[in-house]
C-alpha positions in Angstrom: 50.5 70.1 89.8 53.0 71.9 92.4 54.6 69.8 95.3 55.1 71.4 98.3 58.2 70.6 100.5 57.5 68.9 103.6 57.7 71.1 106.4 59.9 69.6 109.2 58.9 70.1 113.1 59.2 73.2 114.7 62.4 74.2 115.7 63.3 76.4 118.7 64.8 80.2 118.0 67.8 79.1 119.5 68.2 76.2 117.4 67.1 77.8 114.4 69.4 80.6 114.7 72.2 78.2 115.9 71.9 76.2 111.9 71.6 79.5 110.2 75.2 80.3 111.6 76.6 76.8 111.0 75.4 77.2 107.4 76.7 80.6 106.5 79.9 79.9 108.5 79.1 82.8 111.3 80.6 80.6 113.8 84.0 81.5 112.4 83.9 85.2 112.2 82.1 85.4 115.7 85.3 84.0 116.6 87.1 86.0 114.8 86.1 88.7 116.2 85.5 88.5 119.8 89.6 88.0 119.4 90.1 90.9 118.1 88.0 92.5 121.0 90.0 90.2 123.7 93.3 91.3 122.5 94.3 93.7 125.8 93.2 90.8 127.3 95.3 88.1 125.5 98.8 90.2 125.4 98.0 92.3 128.3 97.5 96.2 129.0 101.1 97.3 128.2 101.5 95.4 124.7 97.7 96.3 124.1 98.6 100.0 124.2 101.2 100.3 121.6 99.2 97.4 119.0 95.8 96.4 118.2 94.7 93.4 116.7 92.8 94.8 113.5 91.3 91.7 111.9 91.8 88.1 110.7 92.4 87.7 106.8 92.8 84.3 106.2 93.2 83.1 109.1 96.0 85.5 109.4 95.8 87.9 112.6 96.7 91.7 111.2 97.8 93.8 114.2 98.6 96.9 113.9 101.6 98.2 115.9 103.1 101.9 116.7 106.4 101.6 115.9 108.8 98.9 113.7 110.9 98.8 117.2 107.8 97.3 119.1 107.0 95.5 115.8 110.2 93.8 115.9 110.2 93.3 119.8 106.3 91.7 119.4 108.1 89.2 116.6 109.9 87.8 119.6 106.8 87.4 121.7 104.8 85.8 118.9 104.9 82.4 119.8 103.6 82.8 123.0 101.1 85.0 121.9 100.1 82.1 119.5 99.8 80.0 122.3 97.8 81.9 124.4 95.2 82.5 121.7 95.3 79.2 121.0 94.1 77.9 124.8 91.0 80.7 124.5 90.0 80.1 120.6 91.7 76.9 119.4 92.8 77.2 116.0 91.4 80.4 114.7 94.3 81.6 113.2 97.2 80.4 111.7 99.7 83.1 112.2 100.5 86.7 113.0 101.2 89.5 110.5 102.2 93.0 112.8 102.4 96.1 110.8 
């Protein structure tokens, strides 16, 4: 004879869709990628226009940059752009790569 599960209470939509993305780890890349959108933001409107952040492999922030000259000068700045993520999305990365 087939047993059925037990079906637990009824959950909300909100709380439903709220264990889907703890399971499957959507938390994370939401993250993830509302920093990469909150990049001018984060570094300002005269860094943002020669970089963009691209994405996060890794926990590894990729941002693209237009020059090695402003690539070398963000390398001086990176700490504090570390910190600054870090007070608006805690640990979500562990470093920044700039290309």
């Amino acid at each position: 004879m087939y047993k059925y599960k037990k079906i637990s209470e009824p959950k909300s939509i909100l709380e439903a869709i709220s264990i889907a993305f703890q399971k499957y780890g959507l938390n994370e890349k939401l993250k993830e990628e509302h920093l990469c959108e909150e990049w001018k933001k984060i570094v300002g409107k005269n860094i943002a226009k020669i970089s963009i952040a691209e994405k996060i492999e890794k926990q590894i922030l990729i941002v693209r940059v237009t020059s090695s000259v402003w690539r070398n000068e963000l390398q001086f700045h990176k700490d504090s752009i570390m910190k600054k993520i870090f007070e608006k999305f805690g640990d979500t990365i562990k470093d920044i790569k700039f290309k």
